[in-house]
Rosetta silent file (secondary structure, phi, psi, omega in degrees, C-alpha in Angstrom):
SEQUENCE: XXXXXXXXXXXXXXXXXXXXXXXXXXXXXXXXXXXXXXXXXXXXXXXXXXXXXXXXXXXXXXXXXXXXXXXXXXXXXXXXXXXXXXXXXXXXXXXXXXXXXXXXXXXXXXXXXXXXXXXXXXXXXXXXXXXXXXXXXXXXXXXXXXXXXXXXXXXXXXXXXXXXXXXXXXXXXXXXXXXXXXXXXXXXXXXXXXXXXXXXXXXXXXXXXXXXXXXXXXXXXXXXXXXXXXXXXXXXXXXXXXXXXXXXXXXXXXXXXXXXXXXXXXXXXXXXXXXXXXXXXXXXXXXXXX
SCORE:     score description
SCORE:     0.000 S_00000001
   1 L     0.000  -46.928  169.999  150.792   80.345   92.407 S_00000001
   2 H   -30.298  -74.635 -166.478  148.211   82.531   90.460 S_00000001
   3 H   -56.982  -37.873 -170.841  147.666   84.681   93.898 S_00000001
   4 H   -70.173  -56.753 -170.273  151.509   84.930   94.681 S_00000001
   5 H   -62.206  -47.660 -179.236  152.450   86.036   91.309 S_00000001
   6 H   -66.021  -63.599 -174.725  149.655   88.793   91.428 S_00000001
   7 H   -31.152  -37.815  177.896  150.462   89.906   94.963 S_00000001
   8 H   -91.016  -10.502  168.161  154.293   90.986   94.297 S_00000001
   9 H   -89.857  -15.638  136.438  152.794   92.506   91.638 S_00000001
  10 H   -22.953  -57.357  131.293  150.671   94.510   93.565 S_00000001
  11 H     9.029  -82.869  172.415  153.441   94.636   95.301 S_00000001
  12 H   -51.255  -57.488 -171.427  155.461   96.603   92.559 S_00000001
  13 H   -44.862  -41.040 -175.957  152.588   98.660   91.760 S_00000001
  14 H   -82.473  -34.385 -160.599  152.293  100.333   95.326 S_00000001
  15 H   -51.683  -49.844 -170.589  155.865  100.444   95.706 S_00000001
  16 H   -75.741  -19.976 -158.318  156.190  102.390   92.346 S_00000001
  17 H   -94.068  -17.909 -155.750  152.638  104.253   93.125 S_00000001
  18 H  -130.499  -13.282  170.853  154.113  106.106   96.486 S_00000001
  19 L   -23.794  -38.273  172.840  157.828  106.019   95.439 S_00000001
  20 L   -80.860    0.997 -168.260  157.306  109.655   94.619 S_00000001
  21 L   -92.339  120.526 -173.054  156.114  110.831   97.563 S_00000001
  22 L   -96.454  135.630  175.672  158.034  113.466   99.466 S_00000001
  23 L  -129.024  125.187  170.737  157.571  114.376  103.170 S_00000001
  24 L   -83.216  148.774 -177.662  159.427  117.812  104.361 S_00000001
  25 L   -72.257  136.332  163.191  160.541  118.280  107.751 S_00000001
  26 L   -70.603   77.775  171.834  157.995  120.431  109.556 S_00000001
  27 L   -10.090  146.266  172.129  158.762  123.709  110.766 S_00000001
  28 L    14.334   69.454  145.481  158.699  124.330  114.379 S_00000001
  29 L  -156.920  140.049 -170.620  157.677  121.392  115.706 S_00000001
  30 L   -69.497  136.191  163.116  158.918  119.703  118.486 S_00000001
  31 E  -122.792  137.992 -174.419  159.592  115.527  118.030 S_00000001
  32 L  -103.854  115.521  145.109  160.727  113.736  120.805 S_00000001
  33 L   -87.664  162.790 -165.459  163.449  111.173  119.975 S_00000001
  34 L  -143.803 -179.368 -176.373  165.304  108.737  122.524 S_00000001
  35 L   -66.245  -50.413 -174.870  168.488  106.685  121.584 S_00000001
  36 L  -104.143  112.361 -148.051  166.376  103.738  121.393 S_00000001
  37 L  -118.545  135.015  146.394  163.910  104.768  118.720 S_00000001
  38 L  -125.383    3.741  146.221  161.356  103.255  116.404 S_00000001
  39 L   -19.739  127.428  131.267  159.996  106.571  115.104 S_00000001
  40 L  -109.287  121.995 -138.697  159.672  107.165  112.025 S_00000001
  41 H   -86.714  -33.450  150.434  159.945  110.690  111.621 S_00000001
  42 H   -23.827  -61.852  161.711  158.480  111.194  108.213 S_00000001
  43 H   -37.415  -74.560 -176.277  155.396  109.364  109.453 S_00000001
  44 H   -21.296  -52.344 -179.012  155.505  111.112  112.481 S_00000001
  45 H   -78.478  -25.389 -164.212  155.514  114.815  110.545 S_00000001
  46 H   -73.741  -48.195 -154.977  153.245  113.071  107.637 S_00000001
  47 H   -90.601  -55.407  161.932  150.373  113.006  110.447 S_00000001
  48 H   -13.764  -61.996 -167.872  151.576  116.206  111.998 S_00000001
  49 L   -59.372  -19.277  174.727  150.733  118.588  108.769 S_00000001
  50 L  -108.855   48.532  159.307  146.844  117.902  109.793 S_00000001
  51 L   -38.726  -71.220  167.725  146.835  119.172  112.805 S_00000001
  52 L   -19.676  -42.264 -172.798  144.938  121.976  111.545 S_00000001
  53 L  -135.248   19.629  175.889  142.040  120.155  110.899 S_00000001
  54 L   -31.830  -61.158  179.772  142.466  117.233  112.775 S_00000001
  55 L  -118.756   61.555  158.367  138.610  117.198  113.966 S_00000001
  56 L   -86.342  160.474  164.412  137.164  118.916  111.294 S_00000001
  57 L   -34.939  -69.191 -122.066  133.747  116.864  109.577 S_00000001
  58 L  -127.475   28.744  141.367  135.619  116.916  106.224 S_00000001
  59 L   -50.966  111.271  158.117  139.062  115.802  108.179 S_00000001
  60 L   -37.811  -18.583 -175.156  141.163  113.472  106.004 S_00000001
  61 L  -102.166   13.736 -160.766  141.312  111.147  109.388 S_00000001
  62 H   -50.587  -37.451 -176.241  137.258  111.744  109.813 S_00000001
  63 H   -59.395  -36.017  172.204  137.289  107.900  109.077 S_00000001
  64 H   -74.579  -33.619  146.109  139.635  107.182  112.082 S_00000001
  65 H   -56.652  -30.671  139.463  137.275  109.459  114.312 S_00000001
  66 L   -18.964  -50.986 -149.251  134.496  107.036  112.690 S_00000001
  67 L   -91.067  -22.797  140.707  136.380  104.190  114.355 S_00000001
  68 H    -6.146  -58.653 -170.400  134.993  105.206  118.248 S_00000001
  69 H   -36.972  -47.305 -173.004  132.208  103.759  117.327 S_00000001
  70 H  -105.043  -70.178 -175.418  133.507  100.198  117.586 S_00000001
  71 H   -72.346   -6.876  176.484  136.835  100.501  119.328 S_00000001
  72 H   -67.643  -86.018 -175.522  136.044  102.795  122.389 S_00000001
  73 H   -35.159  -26.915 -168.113  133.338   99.865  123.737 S_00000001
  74 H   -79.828  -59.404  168.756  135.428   97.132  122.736 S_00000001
  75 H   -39.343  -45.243 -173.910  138.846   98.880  124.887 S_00000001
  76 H   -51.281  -71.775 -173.774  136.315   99.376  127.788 S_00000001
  77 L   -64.382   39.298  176.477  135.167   96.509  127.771 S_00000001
  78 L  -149.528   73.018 -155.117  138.169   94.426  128.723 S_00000001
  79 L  -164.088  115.759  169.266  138.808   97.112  131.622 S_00000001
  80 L   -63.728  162.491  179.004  137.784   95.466  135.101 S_00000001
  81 L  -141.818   27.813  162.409  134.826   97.861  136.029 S_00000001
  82 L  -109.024  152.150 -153.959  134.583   96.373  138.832 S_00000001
  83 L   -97.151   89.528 -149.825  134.430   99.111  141.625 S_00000001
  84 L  -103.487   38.104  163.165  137.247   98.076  144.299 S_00000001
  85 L    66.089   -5.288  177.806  138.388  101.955  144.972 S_00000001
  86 L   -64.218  168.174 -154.330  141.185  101.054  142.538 S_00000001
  87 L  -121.060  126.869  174.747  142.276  103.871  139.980 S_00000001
  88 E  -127.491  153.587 -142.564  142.147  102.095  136.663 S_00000001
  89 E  -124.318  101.810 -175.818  144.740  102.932  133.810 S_00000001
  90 E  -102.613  139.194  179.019  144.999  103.604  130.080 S_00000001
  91 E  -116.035   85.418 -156.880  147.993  103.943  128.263 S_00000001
  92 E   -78.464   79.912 -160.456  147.112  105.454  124.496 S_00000001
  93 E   -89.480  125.971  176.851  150.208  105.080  122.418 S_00000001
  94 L    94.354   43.186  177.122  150.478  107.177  119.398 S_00000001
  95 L   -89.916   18.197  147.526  147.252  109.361  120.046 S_00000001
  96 L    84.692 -124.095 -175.397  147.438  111.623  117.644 S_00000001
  97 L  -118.492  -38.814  176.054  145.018  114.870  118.335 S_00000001
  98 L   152.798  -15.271 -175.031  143.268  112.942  120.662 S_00000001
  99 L   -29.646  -29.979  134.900  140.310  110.638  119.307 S_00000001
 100 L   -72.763  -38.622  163.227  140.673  107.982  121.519 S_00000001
 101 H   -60.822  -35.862 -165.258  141.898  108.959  124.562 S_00000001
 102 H   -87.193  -20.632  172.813  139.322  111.840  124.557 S_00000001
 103 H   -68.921  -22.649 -179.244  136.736  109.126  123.379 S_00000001
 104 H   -54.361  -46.659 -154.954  137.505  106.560  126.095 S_00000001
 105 H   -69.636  -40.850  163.376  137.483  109.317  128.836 S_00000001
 106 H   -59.314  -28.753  151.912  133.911  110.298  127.594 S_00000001
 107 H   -48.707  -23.007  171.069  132.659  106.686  127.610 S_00000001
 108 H   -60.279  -71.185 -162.777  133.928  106.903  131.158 S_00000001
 109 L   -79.118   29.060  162.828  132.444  109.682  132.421 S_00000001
 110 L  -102.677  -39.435  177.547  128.992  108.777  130.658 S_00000001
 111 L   -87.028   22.882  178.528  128.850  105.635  133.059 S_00000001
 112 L    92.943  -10.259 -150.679  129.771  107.889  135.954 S_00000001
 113 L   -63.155  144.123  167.676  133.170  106.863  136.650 S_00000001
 114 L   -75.387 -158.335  159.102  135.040  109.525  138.453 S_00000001
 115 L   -53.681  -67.665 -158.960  138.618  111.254  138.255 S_00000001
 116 L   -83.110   -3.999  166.390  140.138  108.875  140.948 S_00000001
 117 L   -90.170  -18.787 -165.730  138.050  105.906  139.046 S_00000001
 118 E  -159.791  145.903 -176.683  139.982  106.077  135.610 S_00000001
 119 E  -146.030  113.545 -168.206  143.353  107.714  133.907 S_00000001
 120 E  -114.113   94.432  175.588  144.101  107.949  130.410 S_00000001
 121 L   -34.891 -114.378  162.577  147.488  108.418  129.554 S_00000001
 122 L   129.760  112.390  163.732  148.062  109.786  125.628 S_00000001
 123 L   -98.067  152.045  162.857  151.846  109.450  124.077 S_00000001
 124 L  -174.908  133.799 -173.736  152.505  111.140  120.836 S_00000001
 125 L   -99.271    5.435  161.410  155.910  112.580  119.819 S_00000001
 126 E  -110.524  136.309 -145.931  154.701  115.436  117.737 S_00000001
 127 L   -87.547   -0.800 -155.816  154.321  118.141  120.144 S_00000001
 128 L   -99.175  -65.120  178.330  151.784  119.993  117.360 S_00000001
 129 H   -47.592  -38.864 -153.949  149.232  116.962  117.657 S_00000001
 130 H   -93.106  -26.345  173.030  149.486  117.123  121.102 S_00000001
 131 H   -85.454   -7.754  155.242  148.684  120.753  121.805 S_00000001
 132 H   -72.287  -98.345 -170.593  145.567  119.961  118.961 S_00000001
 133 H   -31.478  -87.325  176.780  144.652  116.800  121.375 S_00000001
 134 H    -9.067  -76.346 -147.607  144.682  119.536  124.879 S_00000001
 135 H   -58.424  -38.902 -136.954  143.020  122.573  123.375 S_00000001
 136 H  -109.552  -14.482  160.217  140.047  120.569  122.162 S_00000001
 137 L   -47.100   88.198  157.739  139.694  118.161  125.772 S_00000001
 138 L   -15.166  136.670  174.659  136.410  119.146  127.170 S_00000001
 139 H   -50.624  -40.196 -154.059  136.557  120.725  131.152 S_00000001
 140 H  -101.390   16.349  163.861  134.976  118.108  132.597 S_00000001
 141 H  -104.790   -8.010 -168.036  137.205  115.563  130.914 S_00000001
 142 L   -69.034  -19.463 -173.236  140.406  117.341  132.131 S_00000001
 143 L   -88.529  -15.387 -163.349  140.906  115.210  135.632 S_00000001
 144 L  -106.312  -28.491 -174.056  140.624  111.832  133.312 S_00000001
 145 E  -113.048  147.367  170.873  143.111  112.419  130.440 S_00000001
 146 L  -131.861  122.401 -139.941  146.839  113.484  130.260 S_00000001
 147 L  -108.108  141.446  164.035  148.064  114.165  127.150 S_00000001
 148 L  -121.459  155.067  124.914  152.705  113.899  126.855 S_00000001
 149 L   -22.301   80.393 -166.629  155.100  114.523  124.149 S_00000001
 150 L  -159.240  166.567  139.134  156.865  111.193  124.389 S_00000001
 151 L  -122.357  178.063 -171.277  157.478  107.744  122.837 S_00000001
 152 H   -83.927  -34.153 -178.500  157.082  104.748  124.414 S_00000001
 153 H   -46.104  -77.270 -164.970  160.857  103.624  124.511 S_00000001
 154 H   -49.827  -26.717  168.424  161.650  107.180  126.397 S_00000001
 155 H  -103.015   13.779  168.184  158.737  106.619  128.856 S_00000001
 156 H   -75.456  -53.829 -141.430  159.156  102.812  129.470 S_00000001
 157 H   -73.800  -51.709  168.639  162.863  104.181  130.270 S_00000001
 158 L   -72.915    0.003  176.822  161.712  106.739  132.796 S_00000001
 159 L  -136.648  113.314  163.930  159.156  105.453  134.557 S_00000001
 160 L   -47.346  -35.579 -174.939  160.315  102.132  135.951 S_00000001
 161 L  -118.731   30.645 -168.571  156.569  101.042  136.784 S_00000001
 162 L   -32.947  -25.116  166.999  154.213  101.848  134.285 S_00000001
 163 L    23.848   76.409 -174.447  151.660   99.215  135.416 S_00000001
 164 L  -101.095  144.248  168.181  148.906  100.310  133.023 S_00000001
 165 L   -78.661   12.981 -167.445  145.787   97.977  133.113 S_00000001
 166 E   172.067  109.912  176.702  145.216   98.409  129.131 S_00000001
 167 E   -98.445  141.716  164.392  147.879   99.439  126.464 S_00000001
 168 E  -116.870  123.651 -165.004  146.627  100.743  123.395 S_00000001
 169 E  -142.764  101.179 -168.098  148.152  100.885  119.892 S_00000001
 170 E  -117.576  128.182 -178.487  144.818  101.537  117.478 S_00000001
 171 L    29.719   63.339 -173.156  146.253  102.199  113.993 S_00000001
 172 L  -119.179  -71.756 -178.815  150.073  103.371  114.974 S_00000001
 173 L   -13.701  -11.487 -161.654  151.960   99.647  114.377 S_00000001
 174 L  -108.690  -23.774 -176.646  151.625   99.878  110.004 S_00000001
 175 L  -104.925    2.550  169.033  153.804  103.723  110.754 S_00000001
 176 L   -79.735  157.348  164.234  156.684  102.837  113.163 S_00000001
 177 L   -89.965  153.519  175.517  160.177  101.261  112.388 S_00000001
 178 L    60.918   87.001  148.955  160.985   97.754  114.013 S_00000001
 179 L   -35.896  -73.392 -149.747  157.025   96.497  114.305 S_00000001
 180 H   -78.613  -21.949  151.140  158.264   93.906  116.783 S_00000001
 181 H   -76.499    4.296 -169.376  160.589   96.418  119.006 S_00000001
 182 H  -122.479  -37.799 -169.309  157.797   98.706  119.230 S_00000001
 183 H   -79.101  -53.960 -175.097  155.556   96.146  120.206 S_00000001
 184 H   -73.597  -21.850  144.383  157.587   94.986  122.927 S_00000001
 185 H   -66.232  -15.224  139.139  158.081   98.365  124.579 S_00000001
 186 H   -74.982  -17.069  170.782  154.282   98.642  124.647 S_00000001
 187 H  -105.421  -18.989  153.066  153.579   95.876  126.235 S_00000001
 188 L   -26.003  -58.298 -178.346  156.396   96.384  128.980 S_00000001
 189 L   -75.969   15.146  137.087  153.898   99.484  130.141 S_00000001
 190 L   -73.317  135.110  161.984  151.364   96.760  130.759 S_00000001
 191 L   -75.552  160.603 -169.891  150.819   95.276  134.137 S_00000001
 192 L   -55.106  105.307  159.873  151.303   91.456  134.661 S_00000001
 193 L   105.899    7.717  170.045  148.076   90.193  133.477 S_00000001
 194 L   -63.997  166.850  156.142  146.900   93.713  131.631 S_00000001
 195 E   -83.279  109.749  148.671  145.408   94.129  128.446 S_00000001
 196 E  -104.851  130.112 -174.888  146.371   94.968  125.032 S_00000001
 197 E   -96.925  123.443  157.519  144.854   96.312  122.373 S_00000001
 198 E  -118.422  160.199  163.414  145.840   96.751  118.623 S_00000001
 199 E  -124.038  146.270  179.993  144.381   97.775  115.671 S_00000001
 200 E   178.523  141.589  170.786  145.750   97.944  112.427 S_00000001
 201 E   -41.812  122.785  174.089  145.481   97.786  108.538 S_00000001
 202 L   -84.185 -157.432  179.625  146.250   94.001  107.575 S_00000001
 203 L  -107.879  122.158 -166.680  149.049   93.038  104.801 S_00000001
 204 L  -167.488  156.114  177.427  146.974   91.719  101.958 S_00000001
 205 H   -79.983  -32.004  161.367  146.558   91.875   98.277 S_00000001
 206 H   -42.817  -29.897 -176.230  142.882   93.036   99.913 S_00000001
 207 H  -103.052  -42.678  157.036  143.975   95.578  102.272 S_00000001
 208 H   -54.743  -34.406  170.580  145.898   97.166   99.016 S_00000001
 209 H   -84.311    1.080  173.207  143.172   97.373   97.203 S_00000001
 210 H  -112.387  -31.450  169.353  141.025   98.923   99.605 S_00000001
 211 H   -59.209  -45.643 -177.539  143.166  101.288  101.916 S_00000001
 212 H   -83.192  -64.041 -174.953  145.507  102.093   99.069 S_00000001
 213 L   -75.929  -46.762  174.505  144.003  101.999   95.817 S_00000001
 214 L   -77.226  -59.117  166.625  140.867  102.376   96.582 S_00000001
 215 L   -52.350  -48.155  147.316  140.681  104.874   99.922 S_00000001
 216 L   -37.594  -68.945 -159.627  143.587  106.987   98.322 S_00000001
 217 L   -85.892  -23.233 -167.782  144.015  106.889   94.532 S_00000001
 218 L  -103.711  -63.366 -155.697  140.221  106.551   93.844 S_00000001
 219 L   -72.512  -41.550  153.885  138.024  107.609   96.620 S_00000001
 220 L    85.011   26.596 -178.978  140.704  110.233   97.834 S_00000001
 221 L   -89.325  -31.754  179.808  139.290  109.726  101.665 S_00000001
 222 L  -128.111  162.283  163.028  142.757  109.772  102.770 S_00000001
 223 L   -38.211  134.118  137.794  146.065  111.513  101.331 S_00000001
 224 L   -28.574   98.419 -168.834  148.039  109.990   98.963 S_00000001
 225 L   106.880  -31.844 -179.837  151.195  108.459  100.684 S_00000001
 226 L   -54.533  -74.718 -175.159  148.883  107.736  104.216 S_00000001
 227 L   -94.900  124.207  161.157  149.562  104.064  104.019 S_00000001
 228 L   -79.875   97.904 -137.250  152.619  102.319  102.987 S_00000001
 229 H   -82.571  -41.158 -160.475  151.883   98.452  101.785 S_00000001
 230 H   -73.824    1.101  163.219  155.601   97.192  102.718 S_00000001
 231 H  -129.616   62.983 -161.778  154.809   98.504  106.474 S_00000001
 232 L  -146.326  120.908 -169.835  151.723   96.962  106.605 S_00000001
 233 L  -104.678  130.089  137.722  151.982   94.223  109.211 S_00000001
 234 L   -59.056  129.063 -157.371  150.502   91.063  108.892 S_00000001
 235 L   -84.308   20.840  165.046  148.344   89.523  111.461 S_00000001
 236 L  -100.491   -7.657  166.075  150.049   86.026  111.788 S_00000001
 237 L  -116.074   20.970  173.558  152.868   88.143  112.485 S_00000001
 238 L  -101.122   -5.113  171.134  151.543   90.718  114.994 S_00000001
 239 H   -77.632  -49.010  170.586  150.410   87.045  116.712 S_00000001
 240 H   -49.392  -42.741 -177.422  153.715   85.745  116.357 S_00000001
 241 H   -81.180  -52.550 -174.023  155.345   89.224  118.021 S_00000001
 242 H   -51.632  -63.599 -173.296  152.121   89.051  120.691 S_00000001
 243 H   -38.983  -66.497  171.781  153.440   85.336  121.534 S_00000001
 244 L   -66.350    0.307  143.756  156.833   86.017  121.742 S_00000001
 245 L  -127.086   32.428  167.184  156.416   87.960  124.481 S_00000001
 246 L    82.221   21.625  152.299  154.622   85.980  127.066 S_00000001
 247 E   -81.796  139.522  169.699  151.399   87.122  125.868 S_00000001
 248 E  -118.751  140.768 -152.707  148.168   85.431  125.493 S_00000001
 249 E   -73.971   84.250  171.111  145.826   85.806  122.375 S_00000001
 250 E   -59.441  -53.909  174.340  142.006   86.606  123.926 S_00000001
 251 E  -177.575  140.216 -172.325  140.366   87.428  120.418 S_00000001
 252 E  -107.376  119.057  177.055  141.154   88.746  117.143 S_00000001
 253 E   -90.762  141.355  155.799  138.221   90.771  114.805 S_00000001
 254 L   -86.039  163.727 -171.772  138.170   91.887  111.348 S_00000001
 255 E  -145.922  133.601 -168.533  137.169   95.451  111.203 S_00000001
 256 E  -133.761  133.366 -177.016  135.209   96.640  108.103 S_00000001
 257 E  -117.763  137.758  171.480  134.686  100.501  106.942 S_00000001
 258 E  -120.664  111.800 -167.976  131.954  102.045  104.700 S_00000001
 259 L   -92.305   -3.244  158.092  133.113  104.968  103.370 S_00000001
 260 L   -94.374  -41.122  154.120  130.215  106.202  102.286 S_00000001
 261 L   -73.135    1.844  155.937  128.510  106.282  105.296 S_00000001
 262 L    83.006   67.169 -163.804  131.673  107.071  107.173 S_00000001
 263 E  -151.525  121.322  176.217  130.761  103.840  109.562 S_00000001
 264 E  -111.175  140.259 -167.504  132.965  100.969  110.784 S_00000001
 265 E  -101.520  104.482  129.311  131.638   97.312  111.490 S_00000001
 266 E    19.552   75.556 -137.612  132.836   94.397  113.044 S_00000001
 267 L  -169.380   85.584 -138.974  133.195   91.670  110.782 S_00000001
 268 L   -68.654  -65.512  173.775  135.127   88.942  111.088 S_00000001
 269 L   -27.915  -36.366  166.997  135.563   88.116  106.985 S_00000001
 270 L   -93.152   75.315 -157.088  137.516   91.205  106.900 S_00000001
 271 L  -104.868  -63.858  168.259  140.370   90.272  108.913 S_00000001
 272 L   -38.613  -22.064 -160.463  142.480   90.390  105.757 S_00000001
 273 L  -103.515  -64.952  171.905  141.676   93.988  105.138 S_00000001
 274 E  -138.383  173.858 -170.960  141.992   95.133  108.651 S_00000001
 275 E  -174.001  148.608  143.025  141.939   93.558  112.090 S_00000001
 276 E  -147.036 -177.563 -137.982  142.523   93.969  116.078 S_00000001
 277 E  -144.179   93.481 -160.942  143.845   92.133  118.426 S_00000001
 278 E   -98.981  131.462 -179.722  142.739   91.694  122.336 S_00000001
 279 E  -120.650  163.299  141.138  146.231   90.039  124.744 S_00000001
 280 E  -110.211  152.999 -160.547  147.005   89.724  127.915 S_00000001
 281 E  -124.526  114.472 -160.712  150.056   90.087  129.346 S_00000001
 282 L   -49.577  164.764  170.508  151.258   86.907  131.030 S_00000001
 283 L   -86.713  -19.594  149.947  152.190   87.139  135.056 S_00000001
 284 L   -26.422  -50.213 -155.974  155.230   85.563  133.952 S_00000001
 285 L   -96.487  133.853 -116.640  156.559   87.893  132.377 S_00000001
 286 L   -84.971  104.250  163.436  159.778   89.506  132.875 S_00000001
 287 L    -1.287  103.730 -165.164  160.199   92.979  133.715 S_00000001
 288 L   -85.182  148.882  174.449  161.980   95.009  129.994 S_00000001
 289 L  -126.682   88.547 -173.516  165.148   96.721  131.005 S_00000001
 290 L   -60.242    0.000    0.000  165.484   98.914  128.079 S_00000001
């Protein structure tokens, strides 16, 4: 009872702590909306405004560039590698400037794989991020990644066969509307017996005090207003969404950050704080006809 009572009051506390926070529509820049939407465009535009310094050192996201470290090997590794002349296929949703997509394709092309061995997709509907994500793709990375303008609804809808062998959604899921309609339109662009990956702040009186309270209001590593606790998904119910669509649950991690040494861990105790989440996508399962 003790825990409950503090928690909505936490609760209040963030609600009331970000309540104030204003996000302006962004000059000239393009966002790609579809009918069937779970953008939120404030987010969307929130992330936008650092374009500029998206991969500077002393980048408010430097911590989320940090997070390579751990999640590049772990997405790999659930990648067959073995080498049957097949083309194999990443689908990066919500990638930002590029940190992951450009890190995967360099973990590729460090174990040799060629152009015609691996393809790395990138969605991102702010057209700012995405010309930030290009300019800064290394030449000799240019054959493995392709970066679009998009959301995942609007390319699910236009490409009938996405058949990616590994969807990726590494800290997007806590800024869209409809968690569980967003979820299910990413795993649609999996093939029958692909992978998925998430990552994602959990919902905790734990993950407020360290994402929010601490990583914001004290420590100031990210803007004020970056994380929102009431769209902060919990992981029995990103299992529960994973489930409900004819997925099956491979392994779940806690993922732990030290912000002074700018370094993220593995660490199963922090599950509460953060977490991701490796699925498969049943053979069952039914073709979405958005």
């Amino acid at each position: 009872m003790k825990i409950s009572v503090g928690l909505v009051f936490l609760q209040i506390i963030s609600s009331r702590c970000f309540s104030s926070v204003a996000t302006k529509h962004t000059e000239n820049t393009e966002i790609m909306e579809t009918s069937k939407n779970t953008l939120n465009l404030d987010e969307v535009e929130k992330f936008g405004k650092l374009s500029a310094e998206w991969w500077s050192p002393s980048s408010p996201l430097r911590s989320l560039h940090a997070m390579n470290s751990i999640r590049v090997p772990y997405i790999a590794s659930t990648l067959d590698s073995s080498r049957d002349g097949k083309k194999r296929r990443i689908l990066d949703i919500g990638c930002g400037g590029g940190f992951l997509s450009e890190g995967l394709a360099e973990h590729f092309h460090t174990l040799g794989w060629s152009d015609d061995a691996i393809e790395i997709v990138g969605l991102e509907p702010n057209s700012n991020l995405v010309q930030i994500a290009r300019a800064h793709l290394p030449k000799h990375l240019e054959g493995k990644v392709t970066y679009l303008v998009d959301t995942i609804e609007n390319y699910v809808t236009q490409n009938s066969n996405p058949n990616f062998d590994t969807v990726v959604m590494s800290e997007v899921i806590e800024h869209v509307d409809n968690p569980q309609e967003f979820l299910k339109y990413a795993i649609s662009a999996a093939k029958s017996g692909g992978s998925i990956y998430l990552s994602t702040p959990g919902k905790s009186v734990f993950s407020w005090m360290t994402l929010i309270l601490l990583m914001e209001h004290v420590l100031q590593i990210f803007p004020v207003g970056t994380h929102h606790y009431e769209k902060l998904v919990d992981l029995k119910d990103t299992l529960r969404m994973f489930r409900e669509n004819n997925c099956e649950i491979r392994e779940v991690r806690g993922c732990f950050y030290n912000p002074l040494l700018n370094v993220w861990h593995w660490n199963d105790s922090f599950k509460p704080v953060a977490y991701a989440v490796h699925a498969l996508k049943s053979n069952s399962v039914e073709k979405l006809n958005p």
